[in-house]
N, CA, C and O atoms as a GROMACS GRO file, in nm:
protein
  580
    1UNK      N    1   2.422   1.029   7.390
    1UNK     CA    2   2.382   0.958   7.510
    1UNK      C    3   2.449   1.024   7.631
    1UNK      O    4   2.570   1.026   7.653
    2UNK      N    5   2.332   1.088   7.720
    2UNK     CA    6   2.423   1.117   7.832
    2UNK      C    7   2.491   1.037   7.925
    2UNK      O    8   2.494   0.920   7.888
    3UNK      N    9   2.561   1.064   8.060
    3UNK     CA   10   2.654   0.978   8.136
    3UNK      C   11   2.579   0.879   8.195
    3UNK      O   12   2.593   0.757   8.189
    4UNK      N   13   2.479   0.964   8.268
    4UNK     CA   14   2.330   0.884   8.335
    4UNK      C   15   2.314   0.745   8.282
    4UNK      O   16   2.307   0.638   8.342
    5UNK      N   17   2.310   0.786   8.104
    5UNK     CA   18   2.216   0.689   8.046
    5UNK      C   19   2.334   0.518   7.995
    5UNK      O   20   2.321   0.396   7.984
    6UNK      N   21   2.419   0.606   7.984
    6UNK     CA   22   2.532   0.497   7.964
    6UNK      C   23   2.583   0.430   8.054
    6UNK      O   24   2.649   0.329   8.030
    7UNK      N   25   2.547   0.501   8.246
    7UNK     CA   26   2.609   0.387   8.343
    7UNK      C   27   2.441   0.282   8.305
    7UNK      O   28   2.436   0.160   8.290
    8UNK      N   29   2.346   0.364   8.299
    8UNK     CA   30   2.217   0.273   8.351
    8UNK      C   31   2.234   0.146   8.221
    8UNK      O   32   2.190   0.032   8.234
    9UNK      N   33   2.288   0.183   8.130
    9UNK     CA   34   2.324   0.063   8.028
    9UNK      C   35   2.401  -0.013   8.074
    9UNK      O   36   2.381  -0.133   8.090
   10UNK      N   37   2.512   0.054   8.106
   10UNK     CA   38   2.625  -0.083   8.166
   10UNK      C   39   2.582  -0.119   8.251
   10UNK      O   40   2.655  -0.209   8.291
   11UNK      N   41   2.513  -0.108   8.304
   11UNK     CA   42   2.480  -0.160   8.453
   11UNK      C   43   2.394  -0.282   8.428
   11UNK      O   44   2.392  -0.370   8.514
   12UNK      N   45   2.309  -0.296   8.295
   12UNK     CA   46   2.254  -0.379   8.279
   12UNK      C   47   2.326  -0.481   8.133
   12UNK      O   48   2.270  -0.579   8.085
   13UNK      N   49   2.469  -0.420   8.083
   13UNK     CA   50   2.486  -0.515   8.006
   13UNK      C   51   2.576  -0.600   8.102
   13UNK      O   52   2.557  -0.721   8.119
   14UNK      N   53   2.687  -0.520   8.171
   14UNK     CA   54   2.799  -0.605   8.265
   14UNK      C   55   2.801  -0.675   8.341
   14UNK      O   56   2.880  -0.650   8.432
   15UNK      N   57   2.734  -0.777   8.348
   15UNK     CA   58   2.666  -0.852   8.448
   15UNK      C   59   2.795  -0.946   8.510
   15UNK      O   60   2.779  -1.019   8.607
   16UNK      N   61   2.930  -0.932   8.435
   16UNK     CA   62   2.994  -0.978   8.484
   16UNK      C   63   3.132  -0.936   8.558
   16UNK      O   64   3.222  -1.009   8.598
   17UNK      N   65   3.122  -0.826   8.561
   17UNK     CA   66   3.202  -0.698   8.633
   17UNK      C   67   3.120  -0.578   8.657
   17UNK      O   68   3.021  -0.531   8.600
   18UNK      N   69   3.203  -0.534   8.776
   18UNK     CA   70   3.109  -0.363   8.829
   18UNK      C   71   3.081  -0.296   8.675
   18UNK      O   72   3.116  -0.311   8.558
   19UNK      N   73   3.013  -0.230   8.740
   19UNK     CA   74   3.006  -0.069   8.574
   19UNK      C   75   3.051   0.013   8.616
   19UNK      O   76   3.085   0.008   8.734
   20UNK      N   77   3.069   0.112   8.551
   20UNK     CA   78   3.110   0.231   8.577
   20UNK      C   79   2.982   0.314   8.636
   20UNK      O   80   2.868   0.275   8.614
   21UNK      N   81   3.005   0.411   8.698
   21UNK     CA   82   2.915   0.499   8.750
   21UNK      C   83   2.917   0.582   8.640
   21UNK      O   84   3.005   0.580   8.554
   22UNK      N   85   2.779   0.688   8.640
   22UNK     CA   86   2.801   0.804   8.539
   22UNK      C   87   2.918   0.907   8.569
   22UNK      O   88   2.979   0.964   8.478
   23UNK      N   89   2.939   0.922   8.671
   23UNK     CA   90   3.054   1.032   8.722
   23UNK      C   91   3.170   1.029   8.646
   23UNK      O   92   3.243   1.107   8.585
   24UNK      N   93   3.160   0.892   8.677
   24UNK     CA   94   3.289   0.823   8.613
   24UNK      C   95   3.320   0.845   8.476
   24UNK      O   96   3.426   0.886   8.429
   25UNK      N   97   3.224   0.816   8.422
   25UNK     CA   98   3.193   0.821   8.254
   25UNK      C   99   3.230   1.003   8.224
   25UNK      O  100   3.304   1.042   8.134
   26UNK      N  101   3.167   1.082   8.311
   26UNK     CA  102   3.107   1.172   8.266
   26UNK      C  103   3.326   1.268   8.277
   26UNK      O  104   3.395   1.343   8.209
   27UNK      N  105   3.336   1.202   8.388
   27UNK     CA  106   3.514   1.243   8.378
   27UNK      C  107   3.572   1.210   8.280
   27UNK      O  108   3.672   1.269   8.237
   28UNK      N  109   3.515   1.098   8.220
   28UNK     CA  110   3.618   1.056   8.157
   28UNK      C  111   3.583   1.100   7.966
   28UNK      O  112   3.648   1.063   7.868
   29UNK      N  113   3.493   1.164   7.969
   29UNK     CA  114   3.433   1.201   7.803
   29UNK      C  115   3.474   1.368   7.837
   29UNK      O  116   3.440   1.457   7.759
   30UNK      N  117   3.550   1.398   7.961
   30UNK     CA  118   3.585   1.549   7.929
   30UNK      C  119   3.729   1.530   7.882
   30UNK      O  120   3.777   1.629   7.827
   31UNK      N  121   3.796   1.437   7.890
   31UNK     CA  122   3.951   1.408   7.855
   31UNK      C  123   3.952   1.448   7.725
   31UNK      O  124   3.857   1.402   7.662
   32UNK      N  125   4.045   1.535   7.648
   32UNK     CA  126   4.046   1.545   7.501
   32UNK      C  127   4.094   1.390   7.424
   32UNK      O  128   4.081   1.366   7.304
   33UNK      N  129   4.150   1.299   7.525
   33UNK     CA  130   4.183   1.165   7.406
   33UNK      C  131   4.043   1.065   7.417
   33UNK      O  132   4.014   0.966   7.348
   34UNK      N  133   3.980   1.117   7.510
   34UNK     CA  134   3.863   1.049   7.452
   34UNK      C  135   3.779   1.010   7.355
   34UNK      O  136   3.743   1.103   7.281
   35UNK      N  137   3.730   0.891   7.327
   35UNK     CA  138   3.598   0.903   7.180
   35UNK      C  139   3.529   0.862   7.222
   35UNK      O  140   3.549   0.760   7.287
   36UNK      N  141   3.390   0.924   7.207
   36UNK     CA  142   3.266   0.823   7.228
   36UNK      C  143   3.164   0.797   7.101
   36UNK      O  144   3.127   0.881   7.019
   37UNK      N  145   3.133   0.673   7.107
   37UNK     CA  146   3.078   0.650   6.952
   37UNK      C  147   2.915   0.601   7.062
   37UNK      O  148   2.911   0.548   7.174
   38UNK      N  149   2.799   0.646   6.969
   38UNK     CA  150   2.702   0.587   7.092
   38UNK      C  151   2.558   0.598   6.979
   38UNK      O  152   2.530   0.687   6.898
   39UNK      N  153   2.499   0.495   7.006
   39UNK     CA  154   2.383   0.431   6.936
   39UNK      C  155   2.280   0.414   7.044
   39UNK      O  156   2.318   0.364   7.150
   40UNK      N  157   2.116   0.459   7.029
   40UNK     CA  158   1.993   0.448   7.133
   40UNK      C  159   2.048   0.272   7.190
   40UNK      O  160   1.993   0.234   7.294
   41UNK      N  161   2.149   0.174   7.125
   41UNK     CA  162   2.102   0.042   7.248
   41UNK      C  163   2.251   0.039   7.257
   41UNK      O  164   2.303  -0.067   7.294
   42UNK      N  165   2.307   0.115   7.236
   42UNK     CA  166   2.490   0.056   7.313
   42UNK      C  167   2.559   0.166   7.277
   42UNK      O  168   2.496   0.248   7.211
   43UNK      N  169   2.682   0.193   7.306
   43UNK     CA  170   2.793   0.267   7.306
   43UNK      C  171   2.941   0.201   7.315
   43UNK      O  172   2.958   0.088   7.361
   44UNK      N  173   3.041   0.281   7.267
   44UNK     CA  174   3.173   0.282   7.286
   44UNK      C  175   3.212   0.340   7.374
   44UNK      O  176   3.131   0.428   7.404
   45UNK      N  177   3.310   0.340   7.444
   45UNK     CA  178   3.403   0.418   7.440
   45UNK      C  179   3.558   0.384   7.449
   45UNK      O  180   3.598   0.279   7.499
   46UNK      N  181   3.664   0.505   7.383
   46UNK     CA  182   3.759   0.455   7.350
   46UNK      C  183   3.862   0.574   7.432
   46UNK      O  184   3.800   0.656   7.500
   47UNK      N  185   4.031   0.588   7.429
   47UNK     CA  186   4.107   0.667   7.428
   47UNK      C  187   4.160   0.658   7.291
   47UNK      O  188   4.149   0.550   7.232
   48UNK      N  189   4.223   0.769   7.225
   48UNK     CA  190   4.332   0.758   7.125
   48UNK      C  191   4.447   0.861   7.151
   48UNK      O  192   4.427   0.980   7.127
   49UNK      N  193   4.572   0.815   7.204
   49UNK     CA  194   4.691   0.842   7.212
   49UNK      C  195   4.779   0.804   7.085
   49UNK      O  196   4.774   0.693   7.032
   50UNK      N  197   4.893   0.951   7.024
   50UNK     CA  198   4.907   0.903   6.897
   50UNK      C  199   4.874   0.810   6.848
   50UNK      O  200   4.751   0.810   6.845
   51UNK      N  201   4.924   0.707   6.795
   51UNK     CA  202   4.882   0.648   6.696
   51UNK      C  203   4.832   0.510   6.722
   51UNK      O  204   4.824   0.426   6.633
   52UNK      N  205   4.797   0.488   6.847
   52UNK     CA  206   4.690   0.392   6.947
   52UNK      C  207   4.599   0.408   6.996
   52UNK      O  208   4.599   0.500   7.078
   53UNK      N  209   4.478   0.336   6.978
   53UNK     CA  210   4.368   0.366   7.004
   53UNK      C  211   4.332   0.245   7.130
   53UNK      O  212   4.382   0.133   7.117
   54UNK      N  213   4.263   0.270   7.223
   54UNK     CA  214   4.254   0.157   7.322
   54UNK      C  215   4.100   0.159   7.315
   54UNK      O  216   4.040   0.265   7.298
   55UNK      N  217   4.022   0.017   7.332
   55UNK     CA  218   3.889   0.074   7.383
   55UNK      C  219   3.841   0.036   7.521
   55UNK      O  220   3.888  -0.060   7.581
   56UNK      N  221   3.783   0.083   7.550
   56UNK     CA  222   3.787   0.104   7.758
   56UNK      C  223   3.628   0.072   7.779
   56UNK      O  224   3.596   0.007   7.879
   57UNK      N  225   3.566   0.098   7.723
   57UNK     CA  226   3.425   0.003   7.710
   57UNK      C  227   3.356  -0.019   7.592
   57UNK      O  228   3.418   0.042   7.504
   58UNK      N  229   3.278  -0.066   7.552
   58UNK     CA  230   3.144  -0.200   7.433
   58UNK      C  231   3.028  -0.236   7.505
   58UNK      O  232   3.008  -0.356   7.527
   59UNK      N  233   2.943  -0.145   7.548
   59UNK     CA  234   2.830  -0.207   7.601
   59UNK      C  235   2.686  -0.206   7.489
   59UNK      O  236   2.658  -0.107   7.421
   60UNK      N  237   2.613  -0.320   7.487
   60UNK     CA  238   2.518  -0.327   7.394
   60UNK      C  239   2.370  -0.369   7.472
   60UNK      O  240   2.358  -0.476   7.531
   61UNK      N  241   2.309  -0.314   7.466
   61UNK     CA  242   2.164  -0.322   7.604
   61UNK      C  243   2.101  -0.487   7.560
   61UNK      O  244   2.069  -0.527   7.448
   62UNK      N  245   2.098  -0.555   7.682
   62UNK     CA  246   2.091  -0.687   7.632
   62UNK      C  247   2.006  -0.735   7.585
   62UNK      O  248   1.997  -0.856   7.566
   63UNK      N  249   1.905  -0.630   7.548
   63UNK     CA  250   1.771  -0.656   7.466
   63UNK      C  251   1.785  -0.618   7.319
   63UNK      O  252   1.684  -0.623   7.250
   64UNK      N  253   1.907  -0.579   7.262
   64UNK     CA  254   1.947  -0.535   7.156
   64UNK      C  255   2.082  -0.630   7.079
   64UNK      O  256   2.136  -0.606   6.970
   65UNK      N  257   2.117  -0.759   7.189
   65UNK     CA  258   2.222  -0.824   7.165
   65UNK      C  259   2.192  -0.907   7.089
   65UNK      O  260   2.080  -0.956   7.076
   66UNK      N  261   2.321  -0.942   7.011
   66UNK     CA  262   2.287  -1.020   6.878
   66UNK      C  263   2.244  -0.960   6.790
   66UNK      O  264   2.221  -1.038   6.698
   67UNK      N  265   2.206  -0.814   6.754
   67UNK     CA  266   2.184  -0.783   6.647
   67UNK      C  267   2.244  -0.675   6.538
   67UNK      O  268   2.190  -0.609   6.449
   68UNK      N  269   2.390  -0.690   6.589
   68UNK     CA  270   2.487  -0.653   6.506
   68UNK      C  271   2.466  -0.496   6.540
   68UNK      O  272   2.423  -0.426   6.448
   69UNK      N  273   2.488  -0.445   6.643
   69UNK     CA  274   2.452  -0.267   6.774
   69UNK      C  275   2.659  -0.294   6.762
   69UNK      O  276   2.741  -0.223   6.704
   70UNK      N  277   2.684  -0.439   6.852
   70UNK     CA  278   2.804  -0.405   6.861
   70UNK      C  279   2.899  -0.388   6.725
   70UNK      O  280   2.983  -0.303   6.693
   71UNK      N  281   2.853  -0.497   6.664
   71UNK     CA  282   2.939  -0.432   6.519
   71UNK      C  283   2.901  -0.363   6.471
   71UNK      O  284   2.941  -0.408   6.364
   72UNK      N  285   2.855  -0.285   6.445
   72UNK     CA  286   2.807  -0.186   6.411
   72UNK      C  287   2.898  -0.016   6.454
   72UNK      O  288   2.945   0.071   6.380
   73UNK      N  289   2.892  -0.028   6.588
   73UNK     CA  290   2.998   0.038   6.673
   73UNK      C  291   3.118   0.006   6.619
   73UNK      O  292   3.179   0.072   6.535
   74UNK      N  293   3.153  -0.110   6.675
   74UNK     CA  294   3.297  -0.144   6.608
   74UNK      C  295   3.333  -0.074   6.489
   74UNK      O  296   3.425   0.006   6.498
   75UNK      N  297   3.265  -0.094   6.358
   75UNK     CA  298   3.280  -0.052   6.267
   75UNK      C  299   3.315   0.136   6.266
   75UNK      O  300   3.409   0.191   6.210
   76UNK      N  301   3.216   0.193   6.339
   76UNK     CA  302   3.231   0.318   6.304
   76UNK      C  303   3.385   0.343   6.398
   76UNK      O  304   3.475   0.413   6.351
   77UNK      N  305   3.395   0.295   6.493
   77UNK     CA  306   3.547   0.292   6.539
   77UNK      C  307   3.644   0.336   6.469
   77UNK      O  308   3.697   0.446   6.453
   78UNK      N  309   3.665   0.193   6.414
   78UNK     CA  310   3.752   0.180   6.324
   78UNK      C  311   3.836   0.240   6.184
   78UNK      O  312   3.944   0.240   6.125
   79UNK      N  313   3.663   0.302   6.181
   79UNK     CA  314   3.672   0.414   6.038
   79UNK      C  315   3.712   0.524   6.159
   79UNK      O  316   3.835   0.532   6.159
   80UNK      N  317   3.672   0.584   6.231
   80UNK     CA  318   3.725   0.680   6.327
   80UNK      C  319   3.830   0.684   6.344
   80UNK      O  320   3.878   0.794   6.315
   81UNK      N  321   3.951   0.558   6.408
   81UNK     CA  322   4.021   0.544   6.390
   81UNK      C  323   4.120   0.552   6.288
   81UNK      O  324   4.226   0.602   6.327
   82UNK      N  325   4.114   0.514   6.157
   82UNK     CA  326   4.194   0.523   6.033
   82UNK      C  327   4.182   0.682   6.017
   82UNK      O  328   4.281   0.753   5.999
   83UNK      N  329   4.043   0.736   6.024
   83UNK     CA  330   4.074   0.944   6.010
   83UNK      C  331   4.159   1.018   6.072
   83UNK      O  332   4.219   1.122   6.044
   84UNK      N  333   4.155   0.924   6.196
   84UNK     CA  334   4.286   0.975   6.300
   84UNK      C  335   4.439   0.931   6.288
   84UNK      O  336   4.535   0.978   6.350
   85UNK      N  337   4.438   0.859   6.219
   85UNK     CA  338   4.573   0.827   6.178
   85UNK      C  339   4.610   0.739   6.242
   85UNK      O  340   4.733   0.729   6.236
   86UNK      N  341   4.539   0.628   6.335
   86UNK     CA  342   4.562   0.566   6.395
   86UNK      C  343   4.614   0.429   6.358
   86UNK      O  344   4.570   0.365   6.262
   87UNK      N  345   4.716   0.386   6.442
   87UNK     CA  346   4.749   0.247   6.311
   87UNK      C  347   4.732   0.165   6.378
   87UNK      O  348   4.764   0.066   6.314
   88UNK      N  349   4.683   0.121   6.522
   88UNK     CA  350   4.689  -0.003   6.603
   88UNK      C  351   4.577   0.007   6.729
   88UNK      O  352   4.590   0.080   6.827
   89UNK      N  353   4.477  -0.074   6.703
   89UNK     CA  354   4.369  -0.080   6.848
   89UNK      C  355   4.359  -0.181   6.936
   89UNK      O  356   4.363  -0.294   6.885
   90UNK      N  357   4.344  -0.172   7.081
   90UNK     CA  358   4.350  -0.268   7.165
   90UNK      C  359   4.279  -0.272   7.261
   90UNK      O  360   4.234  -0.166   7.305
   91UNK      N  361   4.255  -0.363   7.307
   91UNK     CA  362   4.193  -0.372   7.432
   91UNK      C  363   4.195  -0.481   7.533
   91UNK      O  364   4.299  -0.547   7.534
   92UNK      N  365   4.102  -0.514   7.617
   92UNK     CA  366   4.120  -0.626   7.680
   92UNK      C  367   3.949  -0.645   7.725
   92UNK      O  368   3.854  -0.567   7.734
   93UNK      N  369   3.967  -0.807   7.750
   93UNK     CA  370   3.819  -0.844   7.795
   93UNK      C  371   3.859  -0.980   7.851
   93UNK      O  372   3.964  -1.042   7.834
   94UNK      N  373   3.739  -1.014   7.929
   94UNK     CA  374   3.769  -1.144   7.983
   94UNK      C  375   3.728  -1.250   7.967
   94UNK      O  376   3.616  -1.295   7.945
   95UNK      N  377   3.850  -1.303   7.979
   95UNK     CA  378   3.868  -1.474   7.931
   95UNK      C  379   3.756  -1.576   7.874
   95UNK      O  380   3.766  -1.663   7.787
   96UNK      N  381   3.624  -1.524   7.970
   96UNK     CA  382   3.545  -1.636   8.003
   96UNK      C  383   3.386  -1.571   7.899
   96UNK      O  384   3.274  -1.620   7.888
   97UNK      N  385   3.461  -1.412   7.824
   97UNK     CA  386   3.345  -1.351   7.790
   97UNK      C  387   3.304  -1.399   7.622
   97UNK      O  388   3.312  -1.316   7.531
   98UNK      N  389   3.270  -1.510   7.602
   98UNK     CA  390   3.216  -1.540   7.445
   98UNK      C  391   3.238  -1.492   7.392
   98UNK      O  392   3.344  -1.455   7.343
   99UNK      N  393   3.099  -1.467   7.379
   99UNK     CA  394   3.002  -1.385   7.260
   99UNK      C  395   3.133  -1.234   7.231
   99UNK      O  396   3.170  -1.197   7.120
  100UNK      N  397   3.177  -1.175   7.359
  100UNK     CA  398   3.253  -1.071   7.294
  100UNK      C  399   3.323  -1.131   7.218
  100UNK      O  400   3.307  -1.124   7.096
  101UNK      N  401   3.434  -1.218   7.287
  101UNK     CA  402   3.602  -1.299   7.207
  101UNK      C  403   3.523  -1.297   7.079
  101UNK      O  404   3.528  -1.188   7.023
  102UNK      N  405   3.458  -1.382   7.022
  102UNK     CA  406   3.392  -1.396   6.905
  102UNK      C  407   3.375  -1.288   6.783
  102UNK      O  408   3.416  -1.302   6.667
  103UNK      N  409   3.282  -1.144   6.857
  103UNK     CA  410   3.306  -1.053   6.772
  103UNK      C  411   3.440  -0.979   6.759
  103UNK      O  412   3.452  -0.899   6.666
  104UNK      N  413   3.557  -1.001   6.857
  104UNK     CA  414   3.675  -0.910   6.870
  104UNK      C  415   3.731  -0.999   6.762
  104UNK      O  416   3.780  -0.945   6.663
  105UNK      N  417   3.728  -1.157   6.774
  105UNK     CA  418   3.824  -1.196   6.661
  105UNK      C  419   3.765  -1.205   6.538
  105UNK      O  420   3.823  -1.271   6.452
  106UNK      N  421   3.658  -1.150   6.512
  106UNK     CA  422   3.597  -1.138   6.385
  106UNK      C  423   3.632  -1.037   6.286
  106UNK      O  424   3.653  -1.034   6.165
  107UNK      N  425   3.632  -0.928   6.416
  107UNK     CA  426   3.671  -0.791   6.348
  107UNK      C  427   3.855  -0.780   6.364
  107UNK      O  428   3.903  -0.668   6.346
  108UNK      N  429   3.928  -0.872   6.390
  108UNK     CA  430   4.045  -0.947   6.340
  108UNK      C  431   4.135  -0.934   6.457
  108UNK      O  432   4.252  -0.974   6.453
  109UNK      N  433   4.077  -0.875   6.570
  109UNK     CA  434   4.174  -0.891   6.728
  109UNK      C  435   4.226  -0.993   6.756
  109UNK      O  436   4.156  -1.094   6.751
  110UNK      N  437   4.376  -1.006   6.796
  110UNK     CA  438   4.428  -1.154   6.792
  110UNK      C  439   4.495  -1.090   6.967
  110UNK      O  440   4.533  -0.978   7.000
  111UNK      N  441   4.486  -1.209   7.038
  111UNK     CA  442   4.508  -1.216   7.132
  111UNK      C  443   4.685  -1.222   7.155
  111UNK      O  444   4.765  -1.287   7.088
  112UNK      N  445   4.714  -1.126   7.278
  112UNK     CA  446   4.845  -1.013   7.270
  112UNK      C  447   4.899  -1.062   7.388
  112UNK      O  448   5.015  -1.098   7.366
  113UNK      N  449   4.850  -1.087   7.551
  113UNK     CA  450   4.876  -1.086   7.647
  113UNK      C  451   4.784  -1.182   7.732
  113UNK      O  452   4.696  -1.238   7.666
  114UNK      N  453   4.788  -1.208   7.852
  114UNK     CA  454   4.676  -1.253   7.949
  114UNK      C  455   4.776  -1.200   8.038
  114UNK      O  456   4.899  -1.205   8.040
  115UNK      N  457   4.623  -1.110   8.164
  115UNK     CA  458   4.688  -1.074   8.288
  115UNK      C  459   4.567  -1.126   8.370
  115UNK      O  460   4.448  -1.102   8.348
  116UNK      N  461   4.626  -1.208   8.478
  116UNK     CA  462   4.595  -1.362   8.537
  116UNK      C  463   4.486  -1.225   8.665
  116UNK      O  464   4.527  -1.122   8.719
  117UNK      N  465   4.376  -1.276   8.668
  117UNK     CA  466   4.354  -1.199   8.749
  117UNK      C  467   4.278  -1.075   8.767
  117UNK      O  468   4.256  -1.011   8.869
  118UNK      N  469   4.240  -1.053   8.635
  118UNK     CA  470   4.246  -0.906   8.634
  118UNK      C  471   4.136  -0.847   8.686
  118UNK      O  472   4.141  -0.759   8.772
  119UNK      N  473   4.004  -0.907   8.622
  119UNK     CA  474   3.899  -0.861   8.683
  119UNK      C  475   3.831  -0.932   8.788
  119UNK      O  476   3.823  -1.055   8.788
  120UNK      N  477   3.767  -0.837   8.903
  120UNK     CA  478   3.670  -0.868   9.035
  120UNK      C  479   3.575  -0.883   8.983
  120UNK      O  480   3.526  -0.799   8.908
  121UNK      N  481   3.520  -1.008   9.014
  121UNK     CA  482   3.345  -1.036   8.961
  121UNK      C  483   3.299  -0.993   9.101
  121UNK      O  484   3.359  -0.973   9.207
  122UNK      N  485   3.143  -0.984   9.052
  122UNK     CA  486   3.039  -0.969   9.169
  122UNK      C  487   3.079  -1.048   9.296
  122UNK      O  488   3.104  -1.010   9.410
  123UNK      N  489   3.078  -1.137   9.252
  123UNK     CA  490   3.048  -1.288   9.345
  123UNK      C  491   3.215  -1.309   9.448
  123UNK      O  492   3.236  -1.408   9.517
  124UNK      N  493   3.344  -1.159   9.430
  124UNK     CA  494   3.435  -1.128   9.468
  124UNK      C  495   3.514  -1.226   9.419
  124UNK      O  496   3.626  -1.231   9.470
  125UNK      N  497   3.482  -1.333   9.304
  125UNK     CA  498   3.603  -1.391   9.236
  125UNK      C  499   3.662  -1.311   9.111
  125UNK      O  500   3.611  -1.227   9.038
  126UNK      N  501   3.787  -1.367   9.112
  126UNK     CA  502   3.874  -1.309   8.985
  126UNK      C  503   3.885  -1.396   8.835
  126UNK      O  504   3.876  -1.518   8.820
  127UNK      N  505   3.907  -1.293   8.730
  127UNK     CA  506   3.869  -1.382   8.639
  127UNK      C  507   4.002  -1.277   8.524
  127UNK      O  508   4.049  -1.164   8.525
  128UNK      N  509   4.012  -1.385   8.449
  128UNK     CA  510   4.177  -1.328   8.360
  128UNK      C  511   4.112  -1.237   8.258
  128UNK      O  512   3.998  -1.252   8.214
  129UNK      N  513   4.206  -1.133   8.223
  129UNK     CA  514   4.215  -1.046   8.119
  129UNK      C  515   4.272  -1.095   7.982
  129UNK      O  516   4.388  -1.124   7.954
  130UNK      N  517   4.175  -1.097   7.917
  130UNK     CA  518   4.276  -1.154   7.731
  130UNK      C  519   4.316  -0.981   7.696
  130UNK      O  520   4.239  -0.886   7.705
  131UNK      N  521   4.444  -0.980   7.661
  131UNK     CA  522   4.488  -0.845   7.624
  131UNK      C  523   4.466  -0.862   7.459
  131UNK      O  524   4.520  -0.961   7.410
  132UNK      N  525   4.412  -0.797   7.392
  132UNK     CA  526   4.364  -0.799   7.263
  132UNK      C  527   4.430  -0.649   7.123
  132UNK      O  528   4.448  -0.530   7.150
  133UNK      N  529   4.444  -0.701   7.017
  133UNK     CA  530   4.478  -0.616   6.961
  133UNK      C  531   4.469  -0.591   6.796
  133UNK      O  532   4.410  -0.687   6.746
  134UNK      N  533   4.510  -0.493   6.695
  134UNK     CA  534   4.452  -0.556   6.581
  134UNK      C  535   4.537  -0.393   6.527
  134UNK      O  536   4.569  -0.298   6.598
  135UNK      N  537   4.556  -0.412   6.368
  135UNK     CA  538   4.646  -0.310   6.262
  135UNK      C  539   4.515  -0.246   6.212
  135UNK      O  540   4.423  -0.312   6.163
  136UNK      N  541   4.512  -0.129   6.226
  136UNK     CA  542   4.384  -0.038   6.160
  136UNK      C  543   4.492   0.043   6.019
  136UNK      O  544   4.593   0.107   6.048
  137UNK      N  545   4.454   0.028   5.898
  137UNK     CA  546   4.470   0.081   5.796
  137UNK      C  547   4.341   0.122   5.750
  137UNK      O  548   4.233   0.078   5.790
  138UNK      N  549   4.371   0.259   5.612
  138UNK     CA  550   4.293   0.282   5.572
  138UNK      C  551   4.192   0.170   5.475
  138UNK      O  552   4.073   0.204   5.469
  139UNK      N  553   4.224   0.067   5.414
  139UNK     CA  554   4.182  -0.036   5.334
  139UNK      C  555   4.106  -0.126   5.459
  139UNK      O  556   4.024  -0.209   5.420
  140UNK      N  557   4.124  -0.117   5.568
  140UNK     CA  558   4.085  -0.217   5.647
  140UNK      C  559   4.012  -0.179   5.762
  140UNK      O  560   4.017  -0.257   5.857
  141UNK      N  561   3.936  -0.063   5.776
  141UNK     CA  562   3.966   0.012   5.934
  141UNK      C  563   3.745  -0.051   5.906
  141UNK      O  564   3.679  -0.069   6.009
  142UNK      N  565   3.689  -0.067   5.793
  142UNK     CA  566   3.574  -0.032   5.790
  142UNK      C  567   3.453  -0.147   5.806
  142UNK      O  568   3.330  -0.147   5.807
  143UNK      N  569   3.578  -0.261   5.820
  143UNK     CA  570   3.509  -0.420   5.826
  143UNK      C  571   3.579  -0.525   5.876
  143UNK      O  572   3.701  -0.535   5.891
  144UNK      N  573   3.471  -0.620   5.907
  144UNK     CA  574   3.554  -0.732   6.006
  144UNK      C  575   3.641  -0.779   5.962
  144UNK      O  576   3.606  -0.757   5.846
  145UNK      N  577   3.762  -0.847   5.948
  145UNK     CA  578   3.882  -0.902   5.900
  145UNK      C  579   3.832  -0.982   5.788
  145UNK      O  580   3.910  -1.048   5.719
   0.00000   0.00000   0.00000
């Protein structure tokens, strides 16, 4: 998936924060700790610094939601993750976002932090960050908790 095609996705899954521009994207998949995992209705993307993996976006085209695009991703992550030797993934999302919380604590993310604030909605209100996180082993890296 090119950069193009992944802002024009976020742009239509994030309805509740800015997206990224392609530029943006496109800087940020030249970084060597980058990963991008990417499917025709959604994509990942992640950093992995030794033995932490963060993920920095999950977008799933909202005509494709609900039908298991994001786990799906997740999954290949995870196995990505364990090849890399990675022993711990994290991220963050916000407070107020369901349907994600739901699949993050499925696939066994237990909530790490809250930073009060974090994200600018459209509408120029702020809304909290759940800091999220989870143990990737090889026995475990390939399915939801």
């Amino acid at each position: 998936m090119k950069p193009e095609d992944m802002a024009a996705l976020m742009a239509r899954a994030y309805r509740h924060q800015a997206p990224w521009g392609a530029a943006d994207i496109a800087a940020l998949s030249a970084r060597p700790v980058t990963r991008l995992i990417g499917a025709p209705e959604g994509f990942l993307i992640a950093q992995v610094v030794a033995d932490e993996a963060e993920i920095l976006a999950l977008a799933t085209d909202p005509a494709a939601q609900r039908q298991g695009v994001a786990s799906d991703l997740l999954t290949q992550f995870h196995t990505l993750c364990a090849s890399e030797g990675v022993t711990r993934a994290v991220l963050d999302v916000a407070h107020d976002n369901d349907p994600a919380l739901a699949l993050y604590t499925r696939f066994g993310y237990a909530e790490t932090a809250r930073r009060a604030g974090y994200y600018r909605r459209p509408d120029g209100s702020r809304a909290d960050a759940l800091l999220m996180a989870r143990a990737i082993r090889p026995d475990n890296a390939a399915s939801p908790a």
